[in-house]
C-alpha positions in Angstrom: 33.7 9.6 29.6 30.8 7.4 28.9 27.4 8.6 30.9 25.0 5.9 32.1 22.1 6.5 30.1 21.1 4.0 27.5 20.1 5.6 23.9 16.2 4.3 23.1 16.6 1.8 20.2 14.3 3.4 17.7 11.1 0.7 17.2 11.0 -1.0 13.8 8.3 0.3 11.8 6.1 -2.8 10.0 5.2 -2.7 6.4 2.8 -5.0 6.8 -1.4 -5.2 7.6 -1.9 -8.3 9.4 -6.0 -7.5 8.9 -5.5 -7.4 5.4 -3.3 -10.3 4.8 -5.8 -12.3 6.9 -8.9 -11.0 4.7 -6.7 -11.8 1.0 -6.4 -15.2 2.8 -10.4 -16.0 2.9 -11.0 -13.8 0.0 -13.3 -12.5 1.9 -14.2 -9.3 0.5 -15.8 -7.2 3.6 -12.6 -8.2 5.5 -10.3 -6.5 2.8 -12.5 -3.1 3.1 -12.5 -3.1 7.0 -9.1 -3.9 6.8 -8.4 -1.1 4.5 -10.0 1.3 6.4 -8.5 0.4 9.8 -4.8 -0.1 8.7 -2.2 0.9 6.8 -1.4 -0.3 3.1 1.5 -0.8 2.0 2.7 1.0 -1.6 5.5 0.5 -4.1 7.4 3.8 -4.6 9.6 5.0 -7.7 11.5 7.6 -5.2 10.8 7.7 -1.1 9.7 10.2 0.7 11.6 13.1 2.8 11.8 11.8 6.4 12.3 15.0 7.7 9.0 16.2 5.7 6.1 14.2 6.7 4.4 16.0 3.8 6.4 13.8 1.3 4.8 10.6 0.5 7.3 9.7 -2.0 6.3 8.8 -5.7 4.2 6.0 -6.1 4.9 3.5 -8.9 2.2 2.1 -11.1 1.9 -0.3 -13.8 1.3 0.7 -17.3 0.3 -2.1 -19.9 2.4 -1.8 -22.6 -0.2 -3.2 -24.8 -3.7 -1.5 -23.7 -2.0 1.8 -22.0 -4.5 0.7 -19.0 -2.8 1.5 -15.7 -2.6 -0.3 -12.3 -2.2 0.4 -8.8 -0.4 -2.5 -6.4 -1.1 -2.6 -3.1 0.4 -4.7 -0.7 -0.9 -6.5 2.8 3.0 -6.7 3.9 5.8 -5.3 2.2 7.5 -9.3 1.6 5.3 -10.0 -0.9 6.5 -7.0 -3.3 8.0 -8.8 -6.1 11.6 -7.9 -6.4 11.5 -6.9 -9.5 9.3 -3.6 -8.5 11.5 -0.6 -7.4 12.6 -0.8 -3.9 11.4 1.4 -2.0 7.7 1.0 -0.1 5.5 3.0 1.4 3.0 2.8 4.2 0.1 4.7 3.3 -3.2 5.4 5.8 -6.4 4.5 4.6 -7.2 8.6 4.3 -4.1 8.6 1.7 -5.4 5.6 0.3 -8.9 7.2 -0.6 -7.3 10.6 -1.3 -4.8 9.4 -4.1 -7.4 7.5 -5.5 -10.0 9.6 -6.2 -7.4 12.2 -7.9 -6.1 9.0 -10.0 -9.6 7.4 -10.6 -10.1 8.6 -14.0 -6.6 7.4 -14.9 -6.1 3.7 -12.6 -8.2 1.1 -14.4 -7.4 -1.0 -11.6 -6.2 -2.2 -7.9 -3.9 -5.1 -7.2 -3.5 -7.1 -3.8 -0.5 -8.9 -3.2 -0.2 -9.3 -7.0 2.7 -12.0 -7.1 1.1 -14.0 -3.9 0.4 -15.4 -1.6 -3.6 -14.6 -2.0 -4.1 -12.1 -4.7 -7.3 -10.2 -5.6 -7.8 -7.3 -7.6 -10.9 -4.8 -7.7 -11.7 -1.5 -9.8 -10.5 2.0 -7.8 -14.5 2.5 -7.9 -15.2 -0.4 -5.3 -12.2 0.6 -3.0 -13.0 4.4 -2.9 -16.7 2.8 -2.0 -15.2 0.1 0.7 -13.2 2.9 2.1 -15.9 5.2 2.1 -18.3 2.5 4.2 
């Protein structure tokens, strides 16, 4: 016997930071740290996190040259612009997360990428993010 009560559709969650998008855009650069420190970020993963274990972050996938060794981070204003050639699986990551993983990786990333493939890319070194997040 069916009861009356409608389930709750479980709300979408966004991979995206409109803020940032908009700041990549203008290439303006004090948009991209507010933006980064008021909104999420979205991150390529090599395996997802747990859902059941919001301790789990997943495993984040970088970039190693195969030429100079140096190593990159991608970040992405909305998870559409991931190339599909990156593993599949994203991330949204806090700007606390943000600042954490990077200042355990800092000595290792060489540097950051935004929306690598497009529409507005930028790059900066882990040193000015960790100090744009730190503002």
């Amino acid at each position: 016997m069916a009861s009356g009560k409608k389930r709750a559709k479980k709300k979408q969650l966004e991979f995206r930071n409109t803020q940032l998008a908009d700041a990549l855009q203008t290439q303006d650069i004090a948009a991209v740290a507010f933006a980064l420190r008021h909104g999420p970020t979205v991150v390529p993963l090599m395996r997802a996190g747990a859902r059941d274990d919001p301790r789990d972050a997943g495993e984040v996938w970088t970039y190693r040259d195969p030429d100079s060794g140096d190593v990159a981070l991608l970040l992405f204003s909305d998870a559409v612009h991931k190339p599909e050639t990156l593993p599949p699986a994203v991330g949204l990551h806090s700007a606390a997360w943000l600042r954490a993983f990077l200042g355990a990786h800092v000595d290792q990333i060489t540097t950051v990428f935004f929306d690598i493939a497009g529409p507005h890319p930028m790059q900066a070194s882990p040193a000015d993010i960790i100090a744009a997040l730190d503002a």
